[in-house]
C-alpha positions in Angstrom: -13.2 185.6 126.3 -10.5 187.3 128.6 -8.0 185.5 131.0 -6.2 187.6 133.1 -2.8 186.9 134.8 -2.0 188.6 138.0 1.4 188.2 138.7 2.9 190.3 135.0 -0.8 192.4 135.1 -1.6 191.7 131.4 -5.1 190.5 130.0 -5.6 188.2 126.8 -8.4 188.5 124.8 -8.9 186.4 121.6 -9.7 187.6 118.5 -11.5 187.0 115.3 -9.1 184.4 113.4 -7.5 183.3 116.7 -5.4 186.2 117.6 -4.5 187.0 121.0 -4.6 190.5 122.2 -2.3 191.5 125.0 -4.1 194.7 127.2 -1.7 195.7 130.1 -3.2 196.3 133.2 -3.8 200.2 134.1 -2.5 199.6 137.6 0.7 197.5 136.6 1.8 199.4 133.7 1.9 203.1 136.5 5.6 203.7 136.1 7.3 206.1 139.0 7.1 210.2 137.3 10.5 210.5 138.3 13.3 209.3 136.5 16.8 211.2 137.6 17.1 209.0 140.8 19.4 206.3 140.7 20.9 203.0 143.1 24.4 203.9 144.4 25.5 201.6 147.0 21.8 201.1 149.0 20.4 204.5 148.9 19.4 206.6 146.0 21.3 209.9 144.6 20.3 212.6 142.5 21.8 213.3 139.5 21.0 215.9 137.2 19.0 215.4 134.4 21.8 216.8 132.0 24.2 214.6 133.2 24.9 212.8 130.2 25.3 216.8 128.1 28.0 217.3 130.6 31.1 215.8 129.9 33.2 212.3 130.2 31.8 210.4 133.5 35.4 209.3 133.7 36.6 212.9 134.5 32.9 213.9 136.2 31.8 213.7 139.9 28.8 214.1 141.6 29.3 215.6 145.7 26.3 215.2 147.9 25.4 215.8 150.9 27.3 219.6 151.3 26.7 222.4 153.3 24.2 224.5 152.8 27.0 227.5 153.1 29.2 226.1 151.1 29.3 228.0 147.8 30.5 227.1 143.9 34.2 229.3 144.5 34.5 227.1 148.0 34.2 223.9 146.0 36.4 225.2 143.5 38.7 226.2 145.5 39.1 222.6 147.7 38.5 220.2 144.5 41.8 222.5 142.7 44.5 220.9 145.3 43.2 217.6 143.8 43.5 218.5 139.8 42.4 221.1 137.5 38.9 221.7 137.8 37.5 222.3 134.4 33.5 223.0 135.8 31.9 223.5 139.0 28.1 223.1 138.7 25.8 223.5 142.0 22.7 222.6 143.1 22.3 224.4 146.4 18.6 223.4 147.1 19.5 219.7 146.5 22.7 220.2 148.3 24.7 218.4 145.5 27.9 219.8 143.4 28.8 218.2 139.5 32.6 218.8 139.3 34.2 218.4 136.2 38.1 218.0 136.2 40.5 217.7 132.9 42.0 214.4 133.5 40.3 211.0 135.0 43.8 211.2 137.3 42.4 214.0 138.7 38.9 212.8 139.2 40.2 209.7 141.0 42.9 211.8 143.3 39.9 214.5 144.1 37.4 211.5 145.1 40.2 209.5 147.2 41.0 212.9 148.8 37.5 214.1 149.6 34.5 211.2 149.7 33.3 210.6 153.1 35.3 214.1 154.4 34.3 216.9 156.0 33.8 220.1 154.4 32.6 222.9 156.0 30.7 220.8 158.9 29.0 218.2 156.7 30.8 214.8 155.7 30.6 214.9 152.0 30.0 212.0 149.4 32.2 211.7 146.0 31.4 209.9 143.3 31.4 209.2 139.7 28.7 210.7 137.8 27.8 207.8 135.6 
């Protein structure tokens, strides 16, 4: 005999000696392909799958929402009067930076300084890669 439940998607079946066997339903159990996405504050962001390879999330921050002209030395170059900048990584077709500075001071002055800002024509977003 088999008893299905809707609301989890899961099927029993009893076995020989009294067993229950648990069969997830095909259609439940479909989990999203992508998993780099994740909740910040009401609307999902990118973050790169190698992330976590890249340093300290303390002293790492993720900038969305740049230019399309605005290249790695540009970034570099802005996010430097804020701290020392250890890394620049960009993702121009995503339109998304990973900036890596040498001290969580200077992560924290760099996103004060430049979330919500404009740089070159687009009102960026700075925050912690976590």
């Amino acid at each position: 005999a088999v008893v299905s439940t809707q609301s989890t998607g899961e099927e029993q079946g009893v076995l020989k000696g009294g067993s229950v066997a648990i069969h997830m339903n095909r259609r439940a159990h479909k989990r999203s392909r992508s998993r780099s996405p994740i909740k910040l504050s009401g609307s999902y962001e990118y973050v790169p799958s190698n992330i976590s390879k890249l340093s300290d999330p303390a002293t790492t921050l993720l900038v969305t929402d740049l230019s399309e002209t605005t290249s790695k030395s540009r970034i570099r170059e802005l996010f430097s009067s804020a701290g020392h900048v250890r890394e620049v990584l960009t993702y121009p077709k995503e339109r998304r930076a990973v900036v890596t500075f040498e001290s969580a001071k200077d992560a924290v002055t760099c996103r004060r300084k430049f979330h919500m800002s404009d740089v070159d024509g687009s009102c960026v977003r700075v925050n912690f890669a976590i």
